[in-house]
Structure formats: structure tokens, C-alpha cells
mmCIF file of the N, C-alpha and C atoms, coordinates in Angstrom:
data_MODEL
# 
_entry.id   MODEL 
# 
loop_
_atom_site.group_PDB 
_atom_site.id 
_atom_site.type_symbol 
_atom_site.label_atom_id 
_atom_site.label_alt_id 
_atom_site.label_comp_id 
_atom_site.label_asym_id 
_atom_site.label_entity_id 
_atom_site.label_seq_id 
_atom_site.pdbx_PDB_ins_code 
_atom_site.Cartn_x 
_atom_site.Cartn_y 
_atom_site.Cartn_z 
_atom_site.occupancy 
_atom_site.B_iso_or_equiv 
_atom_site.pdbx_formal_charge 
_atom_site.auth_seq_id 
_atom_site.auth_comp_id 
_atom_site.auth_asym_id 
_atom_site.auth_atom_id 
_atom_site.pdbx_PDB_model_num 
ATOM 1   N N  . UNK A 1 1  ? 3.478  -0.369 -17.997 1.00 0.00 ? 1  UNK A N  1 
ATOM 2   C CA . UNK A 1 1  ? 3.173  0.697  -17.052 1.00 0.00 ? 1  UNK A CA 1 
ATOM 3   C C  . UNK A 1 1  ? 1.827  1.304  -17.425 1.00 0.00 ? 1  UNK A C  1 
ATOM 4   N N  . UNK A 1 2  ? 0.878  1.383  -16.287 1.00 0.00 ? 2  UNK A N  1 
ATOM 5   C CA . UNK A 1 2  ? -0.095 2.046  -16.065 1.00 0.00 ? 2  UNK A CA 1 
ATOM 6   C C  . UNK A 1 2  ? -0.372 3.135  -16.331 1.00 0.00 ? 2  UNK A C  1 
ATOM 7   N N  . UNK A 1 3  ? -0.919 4.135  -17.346 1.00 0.00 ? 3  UNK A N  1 
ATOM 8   C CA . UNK A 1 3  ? -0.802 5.969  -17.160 1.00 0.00 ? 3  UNK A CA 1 
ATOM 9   C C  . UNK A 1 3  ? -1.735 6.156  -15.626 1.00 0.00 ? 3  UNK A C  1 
ATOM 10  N N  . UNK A 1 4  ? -2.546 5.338  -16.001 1.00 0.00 ? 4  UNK A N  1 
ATOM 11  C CA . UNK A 1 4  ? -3.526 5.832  -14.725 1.00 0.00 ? 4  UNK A CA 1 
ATOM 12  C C  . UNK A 1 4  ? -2.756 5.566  -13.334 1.00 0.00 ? 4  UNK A C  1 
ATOM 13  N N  . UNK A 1 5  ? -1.802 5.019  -13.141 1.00 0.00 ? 5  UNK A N  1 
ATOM 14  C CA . UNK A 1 5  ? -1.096 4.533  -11.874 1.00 0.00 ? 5  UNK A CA 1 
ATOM 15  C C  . UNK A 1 5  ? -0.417 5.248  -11.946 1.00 0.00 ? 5  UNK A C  1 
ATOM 16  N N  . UNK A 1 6  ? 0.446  6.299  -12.873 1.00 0.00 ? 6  UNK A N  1 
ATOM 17  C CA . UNK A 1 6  ? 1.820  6.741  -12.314 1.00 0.00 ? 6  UNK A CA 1 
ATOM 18  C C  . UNK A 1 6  ? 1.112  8.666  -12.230 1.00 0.00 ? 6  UNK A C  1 
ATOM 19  N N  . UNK A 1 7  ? 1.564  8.943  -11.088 1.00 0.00 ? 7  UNK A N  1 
ATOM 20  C CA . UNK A 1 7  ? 1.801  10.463 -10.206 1.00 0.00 ? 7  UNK A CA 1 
ATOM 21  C C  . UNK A 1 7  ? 3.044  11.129 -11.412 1.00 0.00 ? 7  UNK A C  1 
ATOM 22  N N  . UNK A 1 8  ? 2.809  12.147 -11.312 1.00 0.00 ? 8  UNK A N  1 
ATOM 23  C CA . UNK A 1 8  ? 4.119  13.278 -12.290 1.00 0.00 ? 8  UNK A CA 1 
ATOM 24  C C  . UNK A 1 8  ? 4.379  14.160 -11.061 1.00 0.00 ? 8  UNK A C  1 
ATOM 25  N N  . UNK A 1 9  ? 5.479  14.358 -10.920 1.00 0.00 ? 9  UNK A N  1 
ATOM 26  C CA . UNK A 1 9  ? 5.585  15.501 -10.080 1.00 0.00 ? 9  UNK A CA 1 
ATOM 27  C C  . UNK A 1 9  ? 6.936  16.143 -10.999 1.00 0.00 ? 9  UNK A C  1 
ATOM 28  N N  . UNK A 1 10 ? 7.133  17.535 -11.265 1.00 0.00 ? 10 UNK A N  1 
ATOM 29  C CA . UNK A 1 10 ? 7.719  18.523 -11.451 1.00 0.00 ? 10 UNK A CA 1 
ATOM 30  C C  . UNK A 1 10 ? 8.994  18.836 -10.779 1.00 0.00 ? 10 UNK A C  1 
ATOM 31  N N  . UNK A 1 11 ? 10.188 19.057 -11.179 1.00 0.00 ? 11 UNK A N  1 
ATOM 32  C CA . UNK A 1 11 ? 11.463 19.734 -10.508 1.00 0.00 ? 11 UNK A CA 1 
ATOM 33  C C  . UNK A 1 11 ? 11.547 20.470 -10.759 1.00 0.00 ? 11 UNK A C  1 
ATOM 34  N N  . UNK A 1 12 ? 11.613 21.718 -9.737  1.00 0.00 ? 12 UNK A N  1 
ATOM 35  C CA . UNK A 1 12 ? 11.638 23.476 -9.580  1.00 0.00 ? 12 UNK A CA 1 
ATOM 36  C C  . UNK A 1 12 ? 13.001 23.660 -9.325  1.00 0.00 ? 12 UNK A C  1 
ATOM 37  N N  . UNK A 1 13 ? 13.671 22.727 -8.840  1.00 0.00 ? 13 UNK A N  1 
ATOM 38  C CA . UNK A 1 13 ? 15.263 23.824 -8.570  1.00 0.00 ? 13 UNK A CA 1 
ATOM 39  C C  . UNK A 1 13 ? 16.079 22.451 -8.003  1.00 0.00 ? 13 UNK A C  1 
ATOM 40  N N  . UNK A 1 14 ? 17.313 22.479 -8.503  1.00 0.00 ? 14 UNK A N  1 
ATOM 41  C CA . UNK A 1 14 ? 18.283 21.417 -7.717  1.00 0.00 ? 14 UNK A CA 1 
ATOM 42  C C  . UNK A 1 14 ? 19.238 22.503 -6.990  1.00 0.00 ? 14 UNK A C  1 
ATOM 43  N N  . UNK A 1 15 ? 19.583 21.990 -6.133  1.00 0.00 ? 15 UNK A N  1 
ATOM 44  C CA . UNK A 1 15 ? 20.911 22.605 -5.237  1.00 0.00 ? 15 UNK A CA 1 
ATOM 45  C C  . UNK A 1 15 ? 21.463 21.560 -3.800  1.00 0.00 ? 15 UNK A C  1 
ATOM 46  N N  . UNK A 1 16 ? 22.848 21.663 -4.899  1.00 0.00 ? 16 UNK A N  1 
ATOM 47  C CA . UNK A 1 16 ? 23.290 20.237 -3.712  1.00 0.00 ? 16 UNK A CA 1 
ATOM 48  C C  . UNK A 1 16 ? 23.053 18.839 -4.197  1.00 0.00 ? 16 UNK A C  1 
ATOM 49  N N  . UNK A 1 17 ? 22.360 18.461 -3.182  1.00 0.00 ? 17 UNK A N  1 
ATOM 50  C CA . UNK A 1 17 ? 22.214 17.074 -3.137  1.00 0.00 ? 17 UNK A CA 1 
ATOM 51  C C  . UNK A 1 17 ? 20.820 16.707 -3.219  1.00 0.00 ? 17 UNK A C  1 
ATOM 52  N N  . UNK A 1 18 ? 19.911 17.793 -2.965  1.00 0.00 ? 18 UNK A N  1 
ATOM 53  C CA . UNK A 1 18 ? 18.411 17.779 -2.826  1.00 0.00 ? 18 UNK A CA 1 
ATOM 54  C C  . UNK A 1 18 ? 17.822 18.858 -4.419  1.00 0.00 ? 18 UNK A C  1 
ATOM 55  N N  . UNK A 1 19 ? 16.680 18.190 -4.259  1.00 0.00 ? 19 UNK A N  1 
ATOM 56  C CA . UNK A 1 19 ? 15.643 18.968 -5.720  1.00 0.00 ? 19 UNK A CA 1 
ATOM 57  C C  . UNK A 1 19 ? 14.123 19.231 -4.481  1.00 0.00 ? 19 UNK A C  1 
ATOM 58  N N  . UNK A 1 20 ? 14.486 20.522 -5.342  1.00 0.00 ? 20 UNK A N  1 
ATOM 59  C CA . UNK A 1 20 ? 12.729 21.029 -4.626  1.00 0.00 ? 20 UNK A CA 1 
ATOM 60  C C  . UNK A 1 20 ? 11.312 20.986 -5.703  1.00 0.00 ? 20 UNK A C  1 
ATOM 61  N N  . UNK A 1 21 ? 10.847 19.890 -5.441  1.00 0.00 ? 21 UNK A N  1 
ATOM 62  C CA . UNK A 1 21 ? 9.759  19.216 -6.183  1.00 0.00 ? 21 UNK A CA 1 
ATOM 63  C C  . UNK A 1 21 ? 8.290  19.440 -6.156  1.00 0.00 ? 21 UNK A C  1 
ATOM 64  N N  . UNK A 1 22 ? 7.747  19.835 -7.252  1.00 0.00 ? 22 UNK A N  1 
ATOM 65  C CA . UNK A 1 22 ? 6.230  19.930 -6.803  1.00 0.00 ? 22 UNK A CA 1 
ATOM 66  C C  . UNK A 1 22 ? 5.198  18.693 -7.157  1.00 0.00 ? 22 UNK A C  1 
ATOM 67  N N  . UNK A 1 23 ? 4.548  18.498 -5.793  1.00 0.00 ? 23 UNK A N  1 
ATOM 68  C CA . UNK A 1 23 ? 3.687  17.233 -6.255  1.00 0.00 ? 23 UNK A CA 1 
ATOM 69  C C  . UNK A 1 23 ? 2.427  17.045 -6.797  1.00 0.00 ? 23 UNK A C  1 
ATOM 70  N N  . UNK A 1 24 ? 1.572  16.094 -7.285  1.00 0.00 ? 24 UNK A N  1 
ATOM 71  C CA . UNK A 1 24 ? 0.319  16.361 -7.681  1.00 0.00 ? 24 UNK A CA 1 
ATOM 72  C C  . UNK A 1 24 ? -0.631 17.102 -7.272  1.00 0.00 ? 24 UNK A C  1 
ATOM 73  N N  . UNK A 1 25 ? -0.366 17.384 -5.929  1.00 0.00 ? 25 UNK A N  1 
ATOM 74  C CA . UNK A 1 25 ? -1.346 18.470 -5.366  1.00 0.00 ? 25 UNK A CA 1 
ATOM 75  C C  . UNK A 1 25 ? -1.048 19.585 -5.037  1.00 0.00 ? 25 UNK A C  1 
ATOM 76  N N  . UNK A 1 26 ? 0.469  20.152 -5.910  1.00 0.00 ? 26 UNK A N  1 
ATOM 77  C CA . UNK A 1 26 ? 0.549  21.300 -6.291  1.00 0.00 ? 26 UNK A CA 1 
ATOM 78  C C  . UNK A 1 26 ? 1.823  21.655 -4.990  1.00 0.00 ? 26 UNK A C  1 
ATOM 79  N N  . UNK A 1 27 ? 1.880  20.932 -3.525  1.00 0.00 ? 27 UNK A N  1 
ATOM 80  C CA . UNK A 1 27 ? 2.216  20.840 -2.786  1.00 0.00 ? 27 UNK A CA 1 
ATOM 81  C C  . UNK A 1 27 ? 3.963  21.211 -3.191  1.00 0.00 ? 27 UNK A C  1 
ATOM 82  N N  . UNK A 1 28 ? 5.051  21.550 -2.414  1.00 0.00 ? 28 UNK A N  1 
ATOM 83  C CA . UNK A 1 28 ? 6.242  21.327 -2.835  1.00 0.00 ? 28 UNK A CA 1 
ATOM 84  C C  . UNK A 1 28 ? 7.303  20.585 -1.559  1.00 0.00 ? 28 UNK A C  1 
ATOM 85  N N  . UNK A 1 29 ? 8.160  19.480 -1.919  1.00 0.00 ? 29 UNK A N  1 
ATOM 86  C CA . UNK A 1 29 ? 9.035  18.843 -0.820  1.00 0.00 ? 29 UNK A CA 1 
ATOM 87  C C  . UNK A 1 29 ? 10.631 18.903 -1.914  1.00 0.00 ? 29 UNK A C  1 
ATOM 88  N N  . UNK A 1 30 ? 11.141 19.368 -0.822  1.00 0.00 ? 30 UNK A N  1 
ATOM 89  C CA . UNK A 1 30 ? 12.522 18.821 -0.722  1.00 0.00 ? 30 UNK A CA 1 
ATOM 90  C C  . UNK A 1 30 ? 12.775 17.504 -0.635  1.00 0.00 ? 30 UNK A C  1 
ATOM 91  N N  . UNK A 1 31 ? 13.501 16.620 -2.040  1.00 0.00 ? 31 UNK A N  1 
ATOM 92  C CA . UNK A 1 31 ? 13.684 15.724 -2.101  1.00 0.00 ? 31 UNK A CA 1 
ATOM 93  C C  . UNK A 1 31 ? 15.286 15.273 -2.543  1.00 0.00 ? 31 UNK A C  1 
ATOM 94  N N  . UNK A 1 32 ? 15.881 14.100 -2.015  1.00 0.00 ? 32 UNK A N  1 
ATOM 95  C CA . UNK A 1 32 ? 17.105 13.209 -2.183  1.00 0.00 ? 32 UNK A CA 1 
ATOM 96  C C  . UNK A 1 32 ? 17.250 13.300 -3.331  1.00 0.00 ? 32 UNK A C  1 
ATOM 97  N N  . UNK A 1 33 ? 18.332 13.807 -4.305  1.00 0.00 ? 33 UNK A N  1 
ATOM 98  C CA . UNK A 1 33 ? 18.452 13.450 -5.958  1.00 0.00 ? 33 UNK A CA 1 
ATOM 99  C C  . UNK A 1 33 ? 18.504 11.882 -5.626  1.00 0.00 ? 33 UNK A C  1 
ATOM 100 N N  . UNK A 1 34 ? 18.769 11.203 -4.928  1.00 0.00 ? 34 UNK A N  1 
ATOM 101 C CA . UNK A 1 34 ? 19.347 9.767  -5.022  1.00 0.00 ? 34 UNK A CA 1 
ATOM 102 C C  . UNK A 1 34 ? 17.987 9.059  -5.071  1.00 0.00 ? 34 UNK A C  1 
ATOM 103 N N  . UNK A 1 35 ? 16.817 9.789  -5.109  1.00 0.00 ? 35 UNK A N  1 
ATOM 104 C CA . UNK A 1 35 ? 15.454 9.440  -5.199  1.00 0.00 ? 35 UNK A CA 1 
ATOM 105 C C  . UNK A 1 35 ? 14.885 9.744  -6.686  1.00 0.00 ? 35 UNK A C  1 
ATOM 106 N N  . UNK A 1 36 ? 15.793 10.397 -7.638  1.00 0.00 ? 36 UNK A N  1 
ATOM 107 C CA . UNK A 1 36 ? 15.311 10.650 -8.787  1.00 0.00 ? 36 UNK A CA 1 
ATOM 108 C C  . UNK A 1 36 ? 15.991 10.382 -9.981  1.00 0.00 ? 36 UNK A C  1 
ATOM 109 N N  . UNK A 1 37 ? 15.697 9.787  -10.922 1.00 0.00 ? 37 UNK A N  1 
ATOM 110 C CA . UNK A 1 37 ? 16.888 9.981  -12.398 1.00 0.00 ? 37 UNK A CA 1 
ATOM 111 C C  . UNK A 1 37 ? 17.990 10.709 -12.482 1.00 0.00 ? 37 UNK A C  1 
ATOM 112 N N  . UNK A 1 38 ? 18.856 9.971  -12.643 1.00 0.00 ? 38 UNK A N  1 
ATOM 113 C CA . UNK A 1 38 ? 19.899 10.770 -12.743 1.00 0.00 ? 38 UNK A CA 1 
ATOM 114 C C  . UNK A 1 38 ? 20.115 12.063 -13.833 1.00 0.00 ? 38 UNK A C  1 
ATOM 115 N N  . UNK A 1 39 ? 20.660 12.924 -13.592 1.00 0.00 ? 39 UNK A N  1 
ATOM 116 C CA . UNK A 1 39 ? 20.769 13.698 -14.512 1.00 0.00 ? 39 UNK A CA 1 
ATOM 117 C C  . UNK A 1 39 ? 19.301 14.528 -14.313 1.00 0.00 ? 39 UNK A C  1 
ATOM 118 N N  . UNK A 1 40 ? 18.621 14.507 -13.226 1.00 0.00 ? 40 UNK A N  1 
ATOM 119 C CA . UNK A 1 40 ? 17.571 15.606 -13.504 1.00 0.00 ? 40 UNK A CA 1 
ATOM 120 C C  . UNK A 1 40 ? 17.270 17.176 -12.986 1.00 0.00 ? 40 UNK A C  1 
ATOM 121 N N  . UNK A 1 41 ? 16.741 17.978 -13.919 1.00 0.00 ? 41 UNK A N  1 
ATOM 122 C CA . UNK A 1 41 ? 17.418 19.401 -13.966 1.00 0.00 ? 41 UNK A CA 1 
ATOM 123 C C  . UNK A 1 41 ? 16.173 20.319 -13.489 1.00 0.00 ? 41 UNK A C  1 
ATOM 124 N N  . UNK A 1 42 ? 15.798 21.502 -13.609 1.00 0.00 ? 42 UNK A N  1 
ATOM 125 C CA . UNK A 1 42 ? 14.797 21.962 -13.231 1.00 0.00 ? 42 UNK A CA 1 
ATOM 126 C C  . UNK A 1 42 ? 13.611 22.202 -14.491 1.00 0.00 ? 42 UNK A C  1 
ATOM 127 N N  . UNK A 1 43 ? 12.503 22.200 -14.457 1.00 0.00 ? 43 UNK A N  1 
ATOM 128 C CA . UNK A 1 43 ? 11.455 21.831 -15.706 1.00 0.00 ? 43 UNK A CA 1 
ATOM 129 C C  . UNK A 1 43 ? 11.722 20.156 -15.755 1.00 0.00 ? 43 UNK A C  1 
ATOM 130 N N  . UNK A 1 44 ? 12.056 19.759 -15.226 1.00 0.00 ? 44 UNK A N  1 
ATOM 131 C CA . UNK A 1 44 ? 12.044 18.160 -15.704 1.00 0.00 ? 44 UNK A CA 1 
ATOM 132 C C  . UNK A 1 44 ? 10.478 17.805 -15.129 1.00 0.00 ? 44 UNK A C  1 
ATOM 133 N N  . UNK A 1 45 ? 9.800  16.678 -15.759 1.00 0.00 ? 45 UNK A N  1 
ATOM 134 C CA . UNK A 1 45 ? 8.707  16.028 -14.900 1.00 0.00 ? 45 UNK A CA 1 
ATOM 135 C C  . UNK A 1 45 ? 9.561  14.304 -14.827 1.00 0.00 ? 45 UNK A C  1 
ATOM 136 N N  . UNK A 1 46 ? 8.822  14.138 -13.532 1.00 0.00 ? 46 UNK A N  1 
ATOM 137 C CA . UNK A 1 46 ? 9.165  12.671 -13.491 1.00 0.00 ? 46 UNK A CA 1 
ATOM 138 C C  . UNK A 1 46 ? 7.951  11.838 -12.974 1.00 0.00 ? 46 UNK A C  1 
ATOM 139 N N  . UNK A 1 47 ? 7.905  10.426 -13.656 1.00 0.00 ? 47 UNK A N  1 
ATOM 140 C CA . UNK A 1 47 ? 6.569  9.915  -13.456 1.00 0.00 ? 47 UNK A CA 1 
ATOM 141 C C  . UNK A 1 47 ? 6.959  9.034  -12.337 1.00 0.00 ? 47 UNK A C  1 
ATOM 142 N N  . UNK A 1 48 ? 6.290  8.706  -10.936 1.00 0.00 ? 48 UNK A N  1 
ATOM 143 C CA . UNK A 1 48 ? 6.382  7.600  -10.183 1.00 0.00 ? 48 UNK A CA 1 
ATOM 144 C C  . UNK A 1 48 ? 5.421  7.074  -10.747 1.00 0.00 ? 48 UNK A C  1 
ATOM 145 N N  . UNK A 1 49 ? 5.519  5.118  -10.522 1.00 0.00 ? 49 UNK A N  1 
ATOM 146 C CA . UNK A 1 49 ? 4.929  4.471  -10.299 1.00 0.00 ? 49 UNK A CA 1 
ATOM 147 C C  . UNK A 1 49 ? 5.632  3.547  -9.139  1.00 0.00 ? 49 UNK A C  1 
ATOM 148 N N  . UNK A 1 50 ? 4.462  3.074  -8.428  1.00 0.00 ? 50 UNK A N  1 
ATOM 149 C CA . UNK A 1 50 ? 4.656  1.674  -7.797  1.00 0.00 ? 50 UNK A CA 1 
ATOM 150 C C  . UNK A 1 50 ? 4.486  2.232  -6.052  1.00 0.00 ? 50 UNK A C  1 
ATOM 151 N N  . UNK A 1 51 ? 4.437  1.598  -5.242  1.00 0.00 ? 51 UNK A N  1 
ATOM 152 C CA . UNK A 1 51 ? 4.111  2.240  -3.744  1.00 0.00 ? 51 UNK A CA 1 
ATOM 153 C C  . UNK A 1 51 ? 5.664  1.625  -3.019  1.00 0.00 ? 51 UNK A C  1 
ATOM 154 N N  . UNK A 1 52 ? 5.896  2.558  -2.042  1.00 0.00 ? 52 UNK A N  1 
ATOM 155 C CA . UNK A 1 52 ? 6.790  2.583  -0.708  1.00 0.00 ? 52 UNK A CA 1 
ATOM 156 C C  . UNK A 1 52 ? 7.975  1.783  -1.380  1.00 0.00 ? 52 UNK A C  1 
ATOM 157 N N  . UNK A 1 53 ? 8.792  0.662  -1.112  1.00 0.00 ? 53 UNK A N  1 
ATOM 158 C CA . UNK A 1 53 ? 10.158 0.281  -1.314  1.00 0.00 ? 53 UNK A CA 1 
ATOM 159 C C  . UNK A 1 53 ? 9.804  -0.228 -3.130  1.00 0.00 ? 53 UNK A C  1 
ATOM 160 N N  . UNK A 1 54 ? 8.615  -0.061 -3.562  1.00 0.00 ? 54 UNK A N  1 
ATOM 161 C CA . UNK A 1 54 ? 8.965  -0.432 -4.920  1.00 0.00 ? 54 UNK A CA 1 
ATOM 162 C C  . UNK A 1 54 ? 8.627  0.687  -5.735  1.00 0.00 ? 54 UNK A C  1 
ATOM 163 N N  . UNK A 1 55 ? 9.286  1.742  -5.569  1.00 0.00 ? 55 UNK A N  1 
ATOM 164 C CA . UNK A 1 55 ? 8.698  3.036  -6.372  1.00 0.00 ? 55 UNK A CA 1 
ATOM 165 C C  . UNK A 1 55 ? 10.007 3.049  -7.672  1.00 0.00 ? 55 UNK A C  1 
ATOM 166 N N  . UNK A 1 56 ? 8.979  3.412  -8.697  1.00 0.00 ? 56 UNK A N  1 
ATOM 167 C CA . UNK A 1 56 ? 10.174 3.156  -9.754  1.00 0.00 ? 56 UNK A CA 1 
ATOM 168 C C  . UNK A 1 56 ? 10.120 5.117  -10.529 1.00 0.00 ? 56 UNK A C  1 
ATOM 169 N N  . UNK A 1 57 ? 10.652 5.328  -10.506 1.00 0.00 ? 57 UNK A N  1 
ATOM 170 C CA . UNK A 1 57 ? 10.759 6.824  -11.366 1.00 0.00 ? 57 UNK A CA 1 
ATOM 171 C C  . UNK A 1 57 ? 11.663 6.847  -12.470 1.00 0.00 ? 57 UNK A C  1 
ATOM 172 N N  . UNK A 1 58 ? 10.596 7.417  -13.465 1.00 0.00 ? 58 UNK A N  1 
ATOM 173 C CA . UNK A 1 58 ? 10.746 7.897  -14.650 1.00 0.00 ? 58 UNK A CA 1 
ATOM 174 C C  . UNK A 1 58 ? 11.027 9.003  -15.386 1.00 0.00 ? 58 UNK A C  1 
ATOM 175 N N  . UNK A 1 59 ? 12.154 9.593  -15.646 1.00 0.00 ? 59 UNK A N  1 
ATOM 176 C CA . UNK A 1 59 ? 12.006 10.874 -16.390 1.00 0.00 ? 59 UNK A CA 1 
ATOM 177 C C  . UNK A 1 59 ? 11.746 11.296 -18.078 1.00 0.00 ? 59 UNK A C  1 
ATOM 178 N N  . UNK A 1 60 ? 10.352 11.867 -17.834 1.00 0.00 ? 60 UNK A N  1 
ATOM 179 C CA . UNK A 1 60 ? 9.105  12.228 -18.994 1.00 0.00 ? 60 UNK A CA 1 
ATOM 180 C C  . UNK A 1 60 ? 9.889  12.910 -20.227 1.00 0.00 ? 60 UNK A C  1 
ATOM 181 N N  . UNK A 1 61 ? 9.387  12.614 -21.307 1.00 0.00 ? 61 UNK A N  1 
ATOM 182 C CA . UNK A 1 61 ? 10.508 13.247 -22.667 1.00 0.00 ? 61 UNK A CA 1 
ATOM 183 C C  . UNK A 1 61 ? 9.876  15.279 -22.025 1.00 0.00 ? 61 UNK A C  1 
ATOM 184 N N  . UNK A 1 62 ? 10.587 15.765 -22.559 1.00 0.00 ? 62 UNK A N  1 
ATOM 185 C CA . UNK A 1 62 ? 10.790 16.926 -22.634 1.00 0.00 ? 62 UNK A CA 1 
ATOM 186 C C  . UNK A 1 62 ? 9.833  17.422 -23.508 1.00 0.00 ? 62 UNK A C  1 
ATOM 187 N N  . UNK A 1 63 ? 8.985  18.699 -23.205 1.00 0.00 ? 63 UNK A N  1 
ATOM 188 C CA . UNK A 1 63 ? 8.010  19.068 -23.956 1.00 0.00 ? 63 UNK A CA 1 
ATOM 189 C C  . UNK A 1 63 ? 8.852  20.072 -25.413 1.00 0.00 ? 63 UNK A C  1 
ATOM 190 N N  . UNK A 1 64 ? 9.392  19.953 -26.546 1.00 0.00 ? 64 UNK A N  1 
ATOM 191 C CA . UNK A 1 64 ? 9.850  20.636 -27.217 1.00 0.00 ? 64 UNK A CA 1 
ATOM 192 C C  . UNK A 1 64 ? 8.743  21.749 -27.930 1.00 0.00 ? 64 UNK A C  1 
ATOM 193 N N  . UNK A 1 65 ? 9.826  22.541 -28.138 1.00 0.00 ? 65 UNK A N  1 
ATOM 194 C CA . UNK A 1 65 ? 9.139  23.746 -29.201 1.00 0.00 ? 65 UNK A CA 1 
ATOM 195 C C  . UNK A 1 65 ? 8.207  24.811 -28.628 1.00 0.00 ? 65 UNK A C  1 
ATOM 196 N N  . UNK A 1 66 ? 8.282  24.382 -27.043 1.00 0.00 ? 66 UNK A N  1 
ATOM 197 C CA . UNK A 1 66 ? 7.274  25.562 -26.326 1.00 0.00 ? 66 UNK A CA 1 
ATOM 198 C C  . UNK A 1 66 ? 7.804  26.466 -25.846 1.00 0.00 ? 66 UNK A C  1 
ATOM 199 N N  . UNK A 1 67 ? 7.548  27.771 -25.782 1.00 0.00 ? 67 UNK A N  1 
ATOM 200 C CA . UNK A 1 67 ? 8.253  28.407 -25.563 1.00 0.00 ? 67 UNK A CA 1 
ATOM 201 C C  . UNK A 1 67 ? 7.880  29.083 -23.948 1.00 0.00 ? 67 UNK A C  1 
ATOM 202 N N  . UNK A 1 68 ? 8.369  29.640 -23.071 1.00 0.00 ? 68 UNK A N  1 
ATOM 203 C CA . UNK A 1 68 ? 7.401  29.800 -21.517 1.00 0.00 ? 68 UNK A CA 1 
ATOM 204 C C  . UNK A 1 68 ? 6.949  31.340 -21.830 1.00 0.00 ? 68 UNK A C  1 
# 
């Protein structure tokens, strides 16, 4: 995997069945959990790579020891 190829976008809030996500351009969408790693919570980042039916997502280790 590419760093330079894969997008991070941010999870701000799950509820339900959908996560409200912010994207590289700061932008935010309501998105399908069934579109993201399982198990992902709010502060998570997740890396896409790959375009349209081959998008593969990744969820990024956790930044430890920081405090907000």
C-alpha cells in the first residue's frame, strides 16, 4: 500500500447504522458502517485506498498518550 494513494478520513459520531465522517477536505458525510471496519468508534481514522468497487479501508492504529 501506497501512503501517497490512501485518503484518511476521521469518524465524528456513530448512531445506528450510519457514522458521520469527515473527509480530506474537511467536508462531513453520513456514511454506511457496512462501508467501514468493523468495530469503528468515534476518533477513529480510517485510511481508503483503491477507487469505486475496489475501495479497501483501513482502520489507522490509535494515536496513544495524547491527551485532547
Amino acid at each position: 500500500m501506497n501512503d501517497a494513494d490512501m485518503e484518511i478520513i476521521v469518524v465524528l459520531g456513530v448512531t445506528g447504522q450510519t457514522a458521520r465522517v469527515r473527509l480530506p477536505d474537511t467536508s462531513e458525510e453520513q456514511w454506511p458502517l457496512t462501508s467501514l471496519p468493523q468495530g469503528v468508534q468515534p476518533g477513529d481514522r480510517v485510511g481508503i485506498t483503491g477507487e469505486g468497487g475496489t475501495q479497501e479501508c483501513h482502520l489507522l492504529p490509535r494515536l496513544g498518550g495524547l491527551m485532547a
